[in-house]
LUMMARVO-961712 format. One record per atom (N, C-alpha, C): residue in one letter; x, y, z. Coordinates in nm, 4 decimals, m for minus. Atoms other than C-alpha are relative to their C-alpha. Layout:
node aa:A; xx:X; yy:Y; zz:Z;
...
//
This chain:
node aa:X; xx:m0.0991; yy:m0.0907; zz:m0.0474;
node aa:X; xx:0.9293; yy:m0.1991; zz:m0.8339;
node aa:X; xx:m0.0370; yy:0.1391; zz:m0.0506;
node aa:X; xx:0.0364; yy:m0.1517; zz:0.0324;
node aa:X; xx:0.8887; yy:0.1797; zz:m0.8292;
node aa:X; xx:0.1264; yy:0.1020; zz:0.0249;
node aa:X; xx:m0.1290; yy:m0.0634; zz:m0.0564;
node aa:X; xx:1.1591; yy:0.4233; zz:m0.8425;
node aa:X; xx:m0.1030; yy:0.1894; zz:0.0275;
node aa:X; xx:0.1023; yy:m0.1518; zz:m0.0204;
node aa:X; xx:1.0300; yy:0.7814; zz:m0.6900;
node aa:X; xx:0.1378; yy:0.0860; zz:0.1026;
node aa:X; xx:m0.0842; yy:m0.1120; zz:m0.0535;
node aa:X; xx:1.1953; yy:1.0677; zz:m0.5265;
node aa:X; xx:m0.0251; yy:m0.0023; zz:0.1558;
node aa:X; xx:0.0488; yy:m0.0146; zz:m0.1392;
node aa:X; xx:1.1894; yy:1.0359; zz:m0.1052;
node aa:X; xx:m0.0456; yy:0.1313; zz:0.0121;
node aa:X; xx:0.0380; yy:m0.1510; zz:0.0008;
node aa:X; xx:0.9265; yy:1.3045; zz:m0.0160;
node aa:X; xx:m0.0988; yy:m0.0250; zz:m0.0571;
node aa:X; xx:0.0982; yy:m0.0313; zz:0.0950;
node aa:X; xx:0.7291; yy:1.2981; zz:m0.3111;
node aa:X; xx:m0.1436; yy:m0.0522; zz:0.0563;
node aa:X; xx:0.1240; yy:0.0822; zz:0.0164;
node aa:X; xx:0.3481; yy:1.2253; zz:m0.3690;
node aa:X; xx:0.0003; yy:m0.1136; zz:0.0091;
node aa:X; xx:0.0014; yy:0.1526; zz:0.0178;
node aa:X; xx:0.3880; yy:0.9215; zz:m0.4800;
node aa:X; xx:0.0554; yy:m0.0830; zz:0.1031;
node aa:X; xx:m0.0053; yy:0.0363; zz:m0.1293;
node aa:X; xx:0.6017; yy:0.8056; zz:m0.2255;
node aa:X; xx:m0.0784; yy:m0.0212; zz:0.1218;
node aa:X; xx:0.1077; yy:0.0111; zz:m0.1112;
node aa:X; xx:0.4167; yy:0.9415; zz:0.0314;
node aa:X; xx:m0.1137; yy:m0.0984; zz:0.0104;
node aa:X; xx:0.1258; yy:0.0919; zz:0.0474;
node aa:X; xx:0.0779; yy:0.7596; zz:m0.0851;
node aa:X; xx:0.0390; yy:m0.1022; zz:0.0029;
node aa:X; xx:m0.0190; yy:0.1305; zz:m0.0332;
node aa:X; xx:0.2645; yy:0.4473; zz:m0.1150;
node aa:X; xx:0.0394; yy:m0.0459; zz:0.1457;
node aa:X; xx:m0.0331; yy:m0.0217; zz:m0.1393;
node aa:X; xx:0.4193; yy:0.4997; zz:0.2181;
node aa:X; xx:m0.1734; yy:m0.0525; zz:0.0917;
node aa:X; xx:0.0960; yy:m0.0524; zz:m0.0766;
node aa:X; xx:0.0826; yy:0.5706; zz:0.3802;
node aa:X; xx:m0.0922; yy:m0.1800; zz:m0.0616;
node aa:X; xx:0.0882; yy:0.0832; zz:0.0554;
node aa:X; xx:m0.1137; yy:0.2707; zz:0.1810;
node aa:X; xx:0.0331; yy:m0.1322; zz:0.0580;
node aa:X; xx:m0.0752; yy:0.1485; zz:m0.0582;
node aa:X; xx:0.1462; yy:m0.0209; zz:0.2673;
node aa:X; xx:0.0125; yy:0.0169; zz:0.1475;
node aa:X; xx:0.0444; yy:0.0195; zz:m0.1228;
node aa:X; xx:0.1114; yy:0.1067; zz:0.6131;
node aa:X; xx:m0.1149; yy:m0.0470; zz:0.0795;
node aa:X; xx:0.1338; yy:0.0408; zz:m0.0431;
node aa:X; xx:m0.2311; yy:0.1064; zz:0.6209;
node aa:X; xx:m0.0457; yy:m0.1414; zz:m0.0088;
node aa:X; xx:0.0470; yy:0.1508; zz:0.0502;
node aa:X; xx:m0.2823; yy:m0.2543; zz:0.4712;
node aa:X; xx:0.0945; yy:m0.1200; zz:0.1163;
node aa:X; xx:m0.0874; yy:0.0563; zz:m0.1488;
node aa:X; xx:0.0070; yy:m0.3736; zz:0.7456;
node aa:X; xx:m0.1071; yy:m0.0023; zz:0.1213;
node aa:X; xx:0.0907; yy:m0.0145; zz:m0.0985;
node aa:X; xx:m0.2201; yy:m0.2560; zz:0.9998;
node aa:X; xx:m0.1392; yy:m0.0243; zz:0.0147;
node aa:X; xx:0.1101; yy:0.0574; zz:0.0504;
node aa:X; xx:m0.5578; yy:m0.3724; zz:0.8577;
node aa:X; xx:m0.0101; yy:m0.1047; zz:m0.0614;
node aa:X; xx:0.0078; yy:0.1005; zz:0.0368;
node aa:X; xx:m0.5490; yy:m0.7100; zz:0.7903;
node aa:X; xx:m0.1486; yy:m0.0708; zz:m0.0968;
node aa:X; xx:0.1393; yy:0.0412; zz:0.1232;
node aa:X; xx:m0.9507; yy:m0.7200; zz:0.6580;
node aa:X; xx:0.0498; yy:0.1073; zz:m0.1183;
node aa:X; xx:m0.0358; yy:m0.0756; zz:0.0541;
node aa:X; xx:m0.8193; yy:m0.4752; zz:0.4261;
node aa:X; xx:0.0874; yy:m0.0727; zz:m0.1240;
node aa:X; xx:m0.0911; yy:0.1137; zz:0.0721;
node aa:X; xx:m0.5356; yy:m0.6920; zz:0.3056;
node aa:X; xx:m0.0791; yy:m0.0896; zz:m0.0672;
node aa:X; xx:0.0793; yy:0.1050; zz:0.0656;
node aa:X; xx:m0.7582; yy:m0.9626; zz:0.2702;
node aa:X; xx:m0.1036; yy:0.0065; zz:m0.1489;
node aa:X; xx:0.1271; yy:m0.1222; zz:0.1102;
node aa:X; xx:m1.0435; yy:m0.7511; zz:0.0326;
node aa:X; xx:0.1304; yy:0.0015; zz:m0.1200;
node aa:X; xx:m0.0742; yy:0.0077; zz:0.1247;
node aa:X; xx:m0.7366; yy:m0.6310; zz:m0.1785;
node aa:X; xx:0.0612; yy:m0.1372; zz:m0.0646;
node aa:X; xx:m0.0625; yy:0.1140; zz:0.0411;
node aa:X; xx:m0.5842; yy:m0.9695; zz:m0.2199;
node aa:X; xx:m0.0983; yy:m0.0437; zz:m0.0939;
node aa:X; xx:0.1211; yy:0.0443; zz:0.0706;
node aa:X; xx:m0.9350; yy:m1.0907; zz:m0.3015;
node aa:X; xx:0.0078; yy:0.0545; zz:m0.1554;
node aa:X; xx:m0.0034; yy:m0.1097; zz:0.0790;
node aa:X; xx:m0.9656; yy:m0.8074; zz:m0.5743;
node aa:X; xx:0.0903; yy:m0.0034; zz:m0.0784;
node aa:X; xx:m0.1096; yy:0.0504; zz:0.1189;
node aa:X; xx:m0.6346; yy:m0.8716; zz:m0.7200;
node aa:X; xx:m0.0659; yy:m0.1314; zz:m0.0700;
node aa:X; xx:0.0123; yy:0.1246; zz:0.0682;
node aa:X; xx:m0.7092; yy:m1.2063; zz:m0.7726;
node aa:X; xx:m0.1129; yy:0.0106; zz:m0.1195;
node aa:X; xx:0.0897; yy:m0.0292; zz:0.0518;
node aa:X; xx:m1.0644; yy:m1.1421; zz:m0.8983;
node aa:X; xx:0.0503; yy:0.0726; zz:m0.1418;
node aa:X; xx:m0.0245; yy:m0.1307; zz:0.1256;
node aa:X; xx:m0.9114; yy:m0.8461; zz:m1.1527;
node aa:X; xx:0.1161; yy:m0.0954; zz:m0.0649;
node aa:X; xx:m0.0671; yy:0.0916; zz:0.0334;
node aa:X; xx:m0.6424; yy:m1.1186; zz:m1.2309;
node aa:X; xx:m0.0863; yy:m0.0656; zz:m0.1187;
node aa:X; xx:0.0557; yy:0.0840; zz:0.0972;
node aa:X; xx:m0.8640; yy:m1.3727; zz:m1.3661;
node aa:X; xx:m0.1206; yy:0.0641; zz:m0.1067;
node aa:X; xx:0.0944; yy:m0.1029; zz:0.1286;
node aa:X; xx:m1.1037; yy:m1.1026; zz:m1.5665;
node aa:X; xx:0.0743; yy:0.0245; zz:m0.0680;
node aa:X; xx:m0.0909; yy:m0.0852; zz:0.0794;
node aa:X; xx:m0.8120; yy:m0.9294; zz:m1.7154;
node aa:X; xx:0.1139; yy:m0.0755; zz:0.0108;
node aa:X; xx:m0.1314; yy:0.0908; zz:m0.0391;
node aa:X; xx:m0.5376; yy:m1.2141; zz:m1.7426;
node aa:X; xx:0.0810; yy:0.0956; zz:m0.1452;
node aa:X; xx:m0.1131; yy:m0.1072; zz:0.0720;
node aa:X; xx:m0.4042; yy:m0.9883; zz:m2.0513;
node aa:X; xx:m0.0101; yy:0.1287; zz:m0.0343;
node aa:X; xx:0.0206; yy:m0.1425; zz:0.0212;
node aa:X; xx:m0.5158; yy:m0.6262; zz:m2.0207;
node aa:X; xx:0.0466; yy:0.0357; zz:0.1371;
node aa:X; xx:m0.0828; yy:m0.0183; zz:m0.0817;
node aa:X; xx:m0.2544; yy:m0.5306; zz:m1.7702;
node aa:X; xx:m0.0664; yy:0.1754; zz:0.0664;
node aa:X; xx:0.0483; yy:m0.1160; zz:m0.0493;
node aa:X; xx:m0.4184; yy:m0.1678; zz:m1.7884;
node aa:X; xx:m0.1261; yy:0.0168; zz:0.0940;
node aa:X; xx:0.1395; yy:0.0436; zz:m0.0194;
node aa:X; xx:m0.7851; yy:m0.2832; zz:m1.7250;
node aa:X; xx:m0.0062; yy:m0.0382; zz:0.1678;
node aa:X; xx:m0.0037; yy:0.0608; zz:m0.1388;
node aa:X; xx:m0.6522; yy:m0.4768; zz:m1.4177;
node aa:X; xx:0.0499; yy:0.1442; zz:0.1036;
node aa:X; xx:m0.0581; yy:m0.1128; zz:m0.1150;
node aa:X; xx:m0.4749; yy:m0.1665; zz:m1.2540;
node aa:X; xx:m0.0905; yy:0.0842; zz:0.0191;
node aa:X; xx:0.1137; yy:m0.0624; zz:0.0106;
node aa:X; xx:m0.8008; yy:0.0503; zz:m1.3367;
node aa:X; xx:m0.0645; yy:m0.0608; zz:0.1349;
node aa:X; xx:0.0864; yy:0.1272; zz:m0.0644;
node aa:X; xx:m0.9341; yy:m0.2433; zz:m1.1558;
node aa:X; xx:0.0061; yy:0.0393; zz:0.1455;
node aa:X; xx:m0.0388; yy:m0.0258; zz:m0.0895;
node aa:X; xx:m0.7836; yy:m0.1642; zz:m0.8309;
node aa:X; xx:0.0235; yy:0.1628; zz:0.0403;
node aa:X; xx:m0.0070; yy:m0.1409; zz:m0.0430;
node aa:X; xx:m0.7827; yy:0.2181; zz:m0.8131;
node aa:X; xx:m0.0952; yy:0.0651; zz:0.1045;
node aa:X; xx:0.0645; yy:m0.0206; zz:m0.0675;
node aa:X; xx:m1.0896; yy:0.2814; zz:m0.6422;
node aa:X; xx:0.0471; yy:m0.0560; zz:0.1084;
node aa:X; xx:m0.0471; yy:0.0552; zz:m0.1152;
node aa:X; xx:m0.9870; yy:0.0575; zz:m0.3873;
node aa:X; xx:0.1499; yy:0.0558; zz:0.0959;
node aa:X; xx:m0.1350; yy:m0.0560; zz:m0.0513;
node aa:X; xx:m0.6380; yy:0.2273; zz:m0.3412;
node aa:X; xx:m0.0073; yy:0.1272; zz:0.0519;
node aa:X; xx:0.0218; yy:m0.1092; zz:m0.0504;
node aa:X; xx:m0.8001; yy:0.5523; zz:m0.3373;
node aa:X; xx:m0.0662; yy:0.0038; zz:0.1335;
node aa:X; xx:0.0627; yy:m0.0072; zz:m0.1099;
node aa:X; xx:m1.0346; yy:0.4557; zz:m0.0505;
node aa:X; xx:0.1174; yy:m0.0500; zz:0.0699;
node aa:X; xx:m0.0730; yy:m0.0012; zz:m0.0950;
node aa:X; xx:m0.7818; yy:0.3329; zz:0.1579;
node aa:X; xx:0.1135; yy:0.1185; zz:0.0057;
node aa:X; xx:m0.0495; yy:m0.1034; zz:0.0494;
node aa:X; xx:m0.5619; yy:0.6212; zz:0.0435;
node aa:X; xx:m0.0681; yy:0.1443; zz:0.1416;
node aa:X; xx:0.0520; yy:m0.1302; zz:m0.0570;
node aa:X; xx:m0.8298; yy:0.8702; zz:0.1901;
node aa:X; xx:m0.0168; yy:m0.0644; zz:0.2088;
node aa:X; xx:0.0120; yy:0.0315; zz:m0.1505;
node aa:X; xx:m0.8745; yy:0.6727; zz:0.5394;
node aa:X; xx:0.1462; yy:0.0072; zz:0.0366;
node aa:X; xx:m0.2079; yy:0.0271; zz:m0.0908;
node aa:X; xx:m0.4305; yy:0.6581; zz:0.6145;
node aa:X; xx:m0.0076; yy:0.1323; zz:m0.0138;
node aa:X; xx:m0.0135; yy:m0.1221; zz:m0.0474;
node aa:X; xx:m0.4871; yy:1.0087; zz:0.5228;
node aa:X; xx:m0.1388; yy:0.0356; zz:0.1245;
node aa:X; xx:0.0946; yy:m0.0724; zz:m0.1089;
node aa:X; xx:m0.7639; yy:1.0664; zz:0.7881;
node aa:X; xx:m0.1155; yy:0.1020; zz:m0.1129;
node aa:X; xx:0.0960; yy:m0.0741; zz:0.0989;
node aa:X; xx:m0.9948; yy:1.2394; zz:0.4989;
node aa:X; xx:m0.1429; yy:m0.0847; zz:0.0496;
node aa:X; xx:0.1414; yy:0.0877; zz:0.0067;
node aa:X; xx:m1.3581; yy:1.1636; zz:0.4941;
node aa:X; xx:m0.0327; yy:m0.0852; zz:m0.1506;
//
């Protein structure tokens, strides 16, 4: 759960990310993968695992925004 301000960055980006992964199903699939994967490496470095997944959030991040 996330609490954020409607509007904001953050919002937005989440907005834009959970759209994108709705609409890209190989996408979905990759991150699911990736969780899991960063799951069982990091079953108790909660930070390590979210590290884990950033690159991946940012690239889809820059394609919902239309960026190169």
């Amino acid at each position: 759960m996330h609490l954020t301000l409607v509007g904001s960055a953050f919002w937005t980006d989440h907005r834009a990310f959970r759209d994108w992964m709705r609409t890209h199903p190989a996408a979905m699939a990759e991150y699911a993968a990736l969780k899991r994967s960063l799951a069982e490496q990091y079953p108790d470095d909660r930070e390590a695992y979210t590290d884990g997944k950033t690159g991946f959030v940012e690239r889809i991040l820059r394609m919902a925004r239309g960026e190169p």
